[in-house]
Every structure is written in structure tokens, then in C-alpha cells.
C-alpha positions as CSV (number, residue, x, y, z in Angstrom):
1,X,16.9,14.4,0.6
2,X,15.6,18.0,1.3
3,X,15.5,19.0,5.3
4,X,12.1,18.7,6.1
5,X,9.6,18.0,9.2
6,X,8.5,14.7,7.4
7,X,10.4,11.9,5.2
8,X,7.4,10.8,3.3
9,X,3.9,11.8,3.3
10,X,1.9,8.7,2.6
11,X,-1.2,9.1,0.4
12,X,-4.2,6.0,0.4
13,X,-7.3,5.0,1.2
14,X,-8.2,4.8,5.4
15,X,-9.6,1.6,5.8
16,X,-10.3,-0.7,8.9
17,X,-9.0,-4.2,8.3
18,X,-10.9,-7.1,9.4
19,X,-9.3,-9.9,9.4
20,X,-10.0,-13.8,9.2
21,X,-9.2,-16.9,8.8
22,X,-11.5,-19.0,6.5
23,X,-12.0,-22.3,4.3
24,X,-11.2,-22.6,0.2
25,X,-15.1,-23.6,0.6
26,X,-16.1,-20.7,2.1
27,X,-14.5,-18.4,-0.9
28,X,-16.4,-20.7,-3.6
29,X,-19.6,-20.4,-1.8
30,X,-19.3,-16.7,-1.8
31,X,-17.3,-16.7,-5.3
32,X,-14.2,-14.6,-4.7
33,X,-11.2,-15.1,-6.4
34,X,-8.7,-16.6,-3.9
35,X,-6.0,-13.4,-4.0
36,X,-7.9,-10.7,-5.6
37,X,-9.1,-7.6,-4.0
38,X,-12.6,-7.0,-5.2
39,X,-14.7,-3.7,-4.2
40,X,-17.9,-4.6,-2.6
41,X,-21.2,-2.9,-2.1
42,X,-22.9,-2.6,2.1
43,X,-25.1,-5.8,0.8
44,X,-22.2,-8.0,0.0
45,X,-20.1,-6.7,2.9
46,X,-23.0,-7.5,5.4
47,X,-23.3,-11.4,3.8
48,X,-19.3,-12.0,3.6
49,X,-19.4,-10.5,7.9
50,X,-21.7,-13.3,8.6
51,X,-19.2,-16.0,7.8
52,X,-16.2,-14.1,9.5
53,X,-15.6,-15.9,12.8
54,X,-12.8,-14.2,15.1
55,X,-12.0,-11.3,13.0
56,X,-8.8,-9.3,14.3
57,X,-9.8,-5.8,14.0
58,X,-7.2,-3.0,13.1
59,X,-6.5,0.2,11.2
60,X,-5.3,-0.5,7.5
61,X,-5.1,0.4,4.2
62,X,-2.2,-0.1,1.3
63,X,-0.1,3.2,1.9
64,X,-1.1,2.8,5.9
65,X,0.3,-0.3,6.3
66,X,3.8,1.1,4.7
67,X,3.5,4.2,6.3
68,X,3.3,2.2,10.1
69,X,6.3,-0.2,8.7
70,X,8.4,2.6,7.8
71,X,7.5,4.6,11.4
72,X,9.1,1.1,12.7
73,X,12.0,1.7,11.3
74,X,12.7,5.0,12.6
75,X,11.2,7.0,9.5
76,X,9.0,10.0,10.3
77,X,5.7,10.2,8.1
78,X,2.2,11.5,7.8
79,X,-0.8,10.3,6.3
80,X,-3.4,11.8,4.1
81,X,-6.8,9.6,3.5
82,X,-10.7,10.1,4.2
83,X,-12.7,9.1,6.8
84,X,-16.2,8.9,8.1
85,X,-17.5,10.5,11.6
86,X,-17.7,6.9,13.1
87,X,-16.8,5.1,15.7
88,X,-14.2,3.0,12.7
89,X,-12.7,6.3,11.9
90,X,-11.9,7.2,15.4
91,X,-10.6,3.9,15.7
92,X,-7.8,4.2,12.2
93,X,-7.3,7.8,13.6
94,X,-6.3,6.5,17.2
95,X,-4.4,3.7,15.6
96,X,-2.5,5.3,13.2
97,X,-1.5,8.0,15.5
98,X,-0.7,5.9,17.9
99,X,1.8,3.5,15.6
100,X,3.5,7.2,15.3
101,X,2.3,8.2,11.6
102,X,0.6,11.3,11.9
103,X,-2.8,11.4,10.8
104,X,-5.0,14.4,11.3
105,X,-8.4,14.4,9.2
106,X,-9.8,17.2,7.4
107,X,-12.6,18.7,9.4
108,X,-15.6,18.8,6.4
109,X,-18.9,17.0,7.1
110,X,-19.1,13.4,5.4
111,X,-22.2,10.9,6.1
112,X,-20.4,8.2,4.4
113,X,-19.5,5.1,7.1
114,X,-15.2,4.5,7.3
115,X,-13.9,2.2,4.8
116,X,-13.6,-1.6,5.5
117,X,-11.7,-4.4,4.0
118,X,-12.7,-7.7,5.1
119,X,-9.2,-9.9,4.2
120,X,-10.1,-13.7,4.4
121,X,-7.0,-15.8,5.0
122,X,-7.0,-19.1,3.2
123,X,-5.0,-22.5,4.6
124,X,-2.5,-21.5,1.9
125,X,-1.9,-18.0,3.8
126,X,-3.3,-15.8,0.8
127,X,-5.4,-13.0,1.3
128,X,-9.0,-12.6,-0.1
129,X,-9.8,-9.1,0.1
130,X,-13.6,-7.7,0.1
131,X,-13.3,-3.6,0.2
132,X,-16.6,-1.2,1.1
133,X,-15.0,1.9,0.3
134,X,-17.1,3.7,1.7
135,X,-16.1,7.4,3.3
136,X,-13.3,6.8,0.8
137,X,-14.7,7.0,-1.8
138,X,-15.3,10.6,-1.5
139,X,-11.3,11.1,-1.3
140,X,-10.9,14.2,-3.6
141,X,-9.4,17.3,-3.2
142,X,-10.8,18.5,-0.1
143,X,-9.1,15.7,1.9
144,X,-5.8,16.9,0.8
145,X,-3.8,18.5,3.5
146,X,-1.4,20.4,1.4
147,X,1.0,21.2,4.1
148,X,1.7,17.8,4.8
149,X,3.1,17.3,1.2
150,X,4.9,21.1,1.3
151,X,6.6,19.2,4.6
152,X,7.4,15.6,3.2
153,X,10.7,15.1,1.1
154,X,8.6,12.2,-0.7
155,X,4.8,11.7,-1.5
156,X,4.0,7.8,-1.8
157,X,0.0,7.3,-3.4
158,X,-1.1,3.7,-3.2
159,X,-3.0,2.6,-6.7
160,X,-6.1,1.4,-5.1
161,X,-7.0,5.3,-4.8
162,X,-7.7,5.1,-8.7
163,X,-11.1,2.8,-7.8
164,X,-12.6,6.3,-6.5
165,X,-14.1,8.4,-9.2
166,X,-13.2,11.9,-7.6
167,X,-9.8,10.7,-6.2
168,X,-8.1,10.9,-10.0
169,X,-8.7,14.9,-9.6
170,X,-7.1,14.9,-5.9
171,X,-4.2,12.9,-6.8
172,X,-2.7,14.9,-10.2
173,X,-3.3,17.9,-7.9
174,X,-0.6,16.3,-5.0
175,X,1.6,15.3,-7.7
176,X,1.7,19.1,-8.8
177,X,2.2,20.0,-5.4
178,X,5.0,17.4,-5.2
179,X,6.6,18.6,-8.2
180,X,6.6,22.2,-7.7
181,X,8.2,21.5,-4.2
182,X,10.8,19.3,-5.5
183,X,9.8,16.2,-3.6
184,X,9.9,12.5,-5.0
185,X,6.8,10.8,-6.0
186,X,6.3,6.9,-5.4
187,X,3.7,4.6,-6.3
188,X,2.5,1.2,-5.5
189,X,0.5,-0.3,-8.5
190,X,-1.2,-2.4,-5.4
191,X,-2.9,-5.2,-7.2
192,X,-3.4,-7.2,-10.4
193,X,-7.2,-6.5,-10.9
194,X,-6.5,-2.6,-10.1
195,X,-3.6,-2.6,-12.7
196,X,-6.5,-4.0,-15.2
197,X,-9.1,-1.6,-14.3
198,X,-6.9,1.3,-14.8
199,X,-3.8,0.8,-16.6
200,X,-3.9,3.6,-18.7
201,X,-4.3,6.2,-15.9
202,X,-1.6,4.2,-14.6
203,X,0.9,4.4,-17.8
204,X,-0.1,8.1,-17.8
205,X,1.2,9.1,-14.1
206,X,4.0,7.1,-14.2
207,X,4.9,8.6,-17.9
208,X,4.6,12.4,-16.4
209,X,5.5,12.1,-12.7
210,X,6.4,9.0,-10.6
211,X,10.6,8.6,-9.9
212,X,10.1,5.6,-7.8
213,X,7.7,2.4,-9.0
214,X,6.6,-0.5,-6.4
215,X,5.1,-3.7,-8.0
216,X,4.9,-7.1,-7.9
217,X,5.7,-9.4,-10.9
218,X,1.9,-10.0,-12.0
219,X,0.7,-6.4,-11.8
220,X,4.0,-5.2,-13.9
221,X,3.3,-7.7,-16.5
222,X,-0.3,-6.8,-16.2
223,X,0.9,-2.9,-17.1
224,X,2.8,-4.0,-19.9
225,X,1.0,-6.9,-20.8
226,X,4.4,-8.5,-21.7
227,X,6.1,-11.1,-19.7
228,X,8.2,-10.3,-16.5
229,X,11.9,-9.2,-18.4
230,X,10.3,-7.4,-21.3
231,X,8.0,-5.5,-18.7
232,X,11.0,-4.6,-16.3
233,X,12.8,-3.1,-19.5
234,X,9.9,-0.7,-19.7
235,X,9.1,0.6,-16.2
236,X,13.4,1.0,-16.2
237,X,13.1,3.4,-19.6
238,X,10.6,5.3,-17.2
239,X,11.3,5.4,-14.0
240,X,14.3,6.0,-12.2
241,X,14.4,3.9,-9.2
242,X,12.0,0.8,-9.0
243,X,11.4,-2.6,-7.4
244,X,9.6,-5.4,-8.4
245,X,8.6,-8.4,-5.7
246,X,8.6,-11.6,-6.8
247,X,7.1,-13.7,-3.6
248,X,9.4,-16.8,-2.7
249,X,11.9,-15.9,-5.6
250,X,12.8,-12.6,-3.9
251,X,13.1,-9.1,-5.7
252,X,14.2,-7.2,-8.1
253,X,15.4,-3.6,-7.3
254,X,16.9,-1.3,-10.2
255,X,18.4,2.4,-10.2
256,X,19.0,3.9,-13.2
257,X,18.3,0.6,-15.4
258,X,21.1,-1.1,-13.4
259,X,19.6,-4.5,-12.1
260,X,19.7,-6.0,-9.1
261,X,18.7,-9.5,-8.0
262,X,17.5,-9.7,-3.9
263,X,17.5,-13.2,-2.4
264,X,14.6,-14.1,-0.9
265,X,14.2,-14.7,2.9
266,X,13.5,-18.0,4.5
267,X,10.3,-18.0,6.3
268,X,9.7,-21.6,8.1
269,X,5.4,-21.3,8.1
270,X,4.2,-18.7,5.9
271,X,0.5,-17.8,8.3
272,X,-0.6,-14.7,6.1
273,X,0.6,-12.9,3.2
274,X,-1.3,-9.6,4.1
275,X,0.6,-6.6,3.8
276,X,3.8,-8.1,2.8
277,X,4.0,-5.6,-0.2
278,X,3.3,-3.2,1.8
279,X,5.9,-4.2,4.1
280,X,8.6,-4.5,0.9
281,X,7.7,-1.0,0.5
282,X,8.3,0.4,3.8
283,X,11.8,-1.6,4.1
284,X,12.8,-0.4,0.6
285,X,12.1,3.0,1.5
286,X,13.5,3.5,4.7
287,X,16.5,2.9,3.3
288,X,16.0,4.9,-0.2
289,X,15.8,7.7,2.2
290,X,19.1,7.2,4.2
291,X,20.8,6.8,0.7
292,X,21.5,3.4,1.8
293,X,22.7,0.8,-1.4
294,X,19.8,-0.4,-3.7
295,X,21.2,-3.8,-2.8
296,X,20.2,-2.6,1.1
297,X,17.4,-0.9,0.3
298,X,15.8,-4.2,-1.5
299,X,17.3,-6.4,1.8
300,X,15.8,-4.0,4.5
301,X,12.3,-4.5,2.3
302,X,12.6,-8.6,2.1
303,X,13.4,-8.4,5.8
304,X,10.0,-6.5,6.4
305,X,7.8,-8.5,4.2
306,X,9.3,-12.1,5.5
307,X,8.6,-10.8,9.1
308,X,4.7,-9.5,8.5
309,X,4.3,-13.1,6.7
310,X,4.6,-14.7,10.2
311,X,1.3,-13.8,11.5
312,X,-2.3,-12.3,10.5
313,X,-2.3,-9.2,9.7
314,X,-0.2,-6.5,7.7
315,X,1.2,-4.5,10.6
316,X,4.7,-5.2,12.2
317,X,4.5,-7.0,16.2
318,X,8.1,-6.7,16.4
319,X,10.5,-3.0,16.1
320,X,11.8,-3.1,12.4
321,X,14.8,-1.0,13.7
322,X,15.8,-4.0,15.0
323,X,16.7,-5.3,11.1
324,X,19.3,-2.3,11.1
């Protein structure tokens, strides 16, 4: 990796996650798929609050939640996302830059209210999540702080950032940014339902820019719409270095179309699976960029996702250095 101020420069949507435990009941009555992510309008977001009993409140987001995981491990990283001039955004700012990612804002006026994701947590400990964008979805290309790329050995953009109309603009441009500086680009397809809504602008980036691919087994057979070995053979003819989670089974890391299985971790009570991608990611990466073995690289990612499992939420309680 290049000698820069930053590792990775993380690119995603800033979103306040609140967080609750709820009932199978409770997601029929509101009908919401049981592990989808679903975009909500203020309406909807108001009625799902009023059956939230005590929320955990904290700052999230895909890429944030890898970004704080891989600060855990010792990595040094930035952020790049949109907020709103509210009392939420000061919050994500204060608590992103307080888990040591550093997160500054562009100063432009924006009316729009902070993003919130309201994740209900099942018996079964799988996340429901209900998404206002909100302030996000105004992420386009004057939230880009091109320094922060210029800095980074590695740009990582979370796929959820496709779900904003002027965000497709903003992202191509940090790609070219990425590319002319000779810096990685990485990307997290982030979920089933956004693979479906956009798997062509999906194909497309991967096809012209991304080197490293993130995914669990649905939402690559989702891009490929092929079954879990035909659609690892394709991401491997296009991207050079990939992993693919596949929940209780383990992973599946690869490096220039070699293969390699990664046993899963044994977790005694599984509480929440919130953020355990996310997690993977962070793991994964933090050893990518100390040219650690893909075999390491896909172990220091299991050990991350089996540890945010343990508890609600998708941020790390314990130092991941210590899985070094």
C-alpha cells in the first residue's frame, strides 16, 4: 500500500441507528419483511417509532459501522457521508469522531433532518431495518471531500448509497478520483433488496472500477441471478480480490480466482445480527491492508462479525486489536 495519512477512506450514508428489540407480531402488523432493509418515508418512520420500546441510540450506517471496526483494529480511516444541521447529526459527528474515524462534514446549508434507521431485532436475532434517508439523500458531489480520497490508500462505498438519486453522480466522480490516484476501490453490495433495485449500476461499477467485492451469499446470487458457485465464478473473472459471507457456514475469500474456504466461528447465543457484515468487512480489511494471508484476512473478518453478533447493535464493545 501507498504511504499515506489514511488507510481507507470510507464512503456511505450517515445514519443514526435506533435500535430495538421487538415481536415476529409486531413486524406482520407493520408488514416488513423479517431481514430486509426497506427505505421509509417521515409518515412510516413516525408509526414504526411508536412501537419501539427501549431503543439503543448510536451513530451508524453500512460503511460507518466498518469504518469504527476497522479503527478497532488499529487501522486509520476517514469518513465521507451527509448530514443534516440537527441535534442527530451532531450526535454521528461526535460519535464517529470519537470511535477515532475522522469525520468532518462539508459546511453547505441542508434543511434536510439526519438520516435514521430504525433496526427491529426479532427473537431469532435478525435485523428488520426501516431507513428515512433523509439529509442523505442529498449525498452528491458537494459532500465529497476530495482530499480525504487524495489521502486514503483505499476508497470503500457501501451499496446502499445507490438508493439516493444524486449520489450515482458523486460516487463515479470518487471512483475517478480513486483511480487517478492509484488507490484501491472496495464495495459492499450491502443487501439483497438493494442488489435488486440496482443491479445493473452494480454490474457496471464493478465491471470498470471495483478491485475488491464484499457480499453475502444471497446478494451475489441476487447479482448474477445464478446459484452461489456459478455466481462466485463471475465476481472472480471480475474482480481481483473478493469475499463472500455465508452466516453459520463461514466465508469464502478468493485472490486472483484462487479459493478459499473460512470456518465459521462458534458463537454460543447469537442476540443480534446487526452489523455483522459490516464487521466481516472491517476484519477482512484490516488485514488486506497489512498484506496479511487471504486465509487471515477472512479469519480476522469471522472473528469481528462472531463478536458484534453477541449483543445489539453493530459497533464493537470490546478492542478488536485484541483478535491480533
Amino acid at each position: 500500500m501507498k504511504n499515506s495519512k489514511f488507510d481507507i477512506c470510507f464512503i456511505g450514508n450517515a445514519i443514526v441507528d435506533i435500535l430495538s428489540r421487538t415481536s415476529f407480531e409486531t413486524l406482520n402488523k407493520l408488514k416488513i419483511s423479517k431481514g430486509s432493509m426497506q427505505l421509509v418515508n417521515k409518515e412510516l418512520s413516525d408509526k414504526i417509532l411508536k412501537y419501539v420500546e427501549n431503543p439503543l441510540i448510536v451513530s451508524g450506517g453500512s460503511a460507518a459501522n466498518t469504518a469504527v471496526g476497522f479503527q478497532s483494529f488499529g487501522g486509520r480511516c476517514n469518513f465521507i457521508g451527509q448530514i443534516g444541521n440537527d441535534e442527530f447529526g451532531e450526535l454521528f459527528s461526535k460519535d464517529l469522531n470519537n470511535s477515532g474515524v475522522f469525520f468532518q462534514s462539508q459546511a453547505f446549508e441542508l434543511a434536510e433532518k439526519t438520516s435514521k434507521s430504525i433496526v427491529l431485532v426479532t427473537p431469532d436475532a435478525e435485523r428488520s431495518m426501516n431507513t428515512f434517508l433523509g439529509a442523505s439523500n442529498k449525498f452528491n458531489l458537494n459532500s465529497v471531500k476530495k482530499e480525504f480520497i487524495i489521502n486514503s490508500s483505499m476508497i470503500y462505498i457501501e451499496g446502499y448509497l445507490f438508493d439516493q438519486p444524486e449520489a450515482k453522480e458523486a460516487i463515479y466522480h470518487c471512483c475517478n478520483i480513486a483511480k487517478f490516484n492509484n488507490n484501491k476501490i472496495a464495495l459492499s453490495l450491502s443487501d439483497l433488496f438493494c442488489v435488486d433495485r440496482h443491479r445493473d449500476d452494480f454490474l457496471n461499477l464493478i465491471d470498470k472500477y471495483v478491485d475488491i467485492i464484499f457480499a453475502n451469499e444471497n446478494e451475489i446470487k441476487s447479482l448474477y441471478q445464478s446459484d452461489i458457485e456459478v455466481s462466485i465464478n463471475n465476481i472472480k473473472n471480475k474482480v481481483y480480490i473478493g469475499a463472500i459471507t455465508l452466516g453459520s457456514k463461514g466465508s469464502i475469500v478468493f485472490e486472483n480466482k484462487v479459493e478459499y474456504h473460512i470456518d465459521p466461528i462458534f458463537v454460543k447465543e447469537v442476540i443480534d445480527t446487526t452489523g455483522a457484515g459490516d464487521l466481516f468487512a472491517s476484519g477482512f480489511l484490516f488485514g488486506f491492508i497489512n498484506n496479511q494471508s487471504m486465509e487471515k484476512c477472512g479469519y480476522l473478518g469471522n472473528k469481528a462479525a462472531s463478536e458484534t453478533i453477541k449483543y445489539i447493535g453493530a459497533r464493537p464493545k470490546i478492542s478488536l486489536k485484541s483478535f491480533l
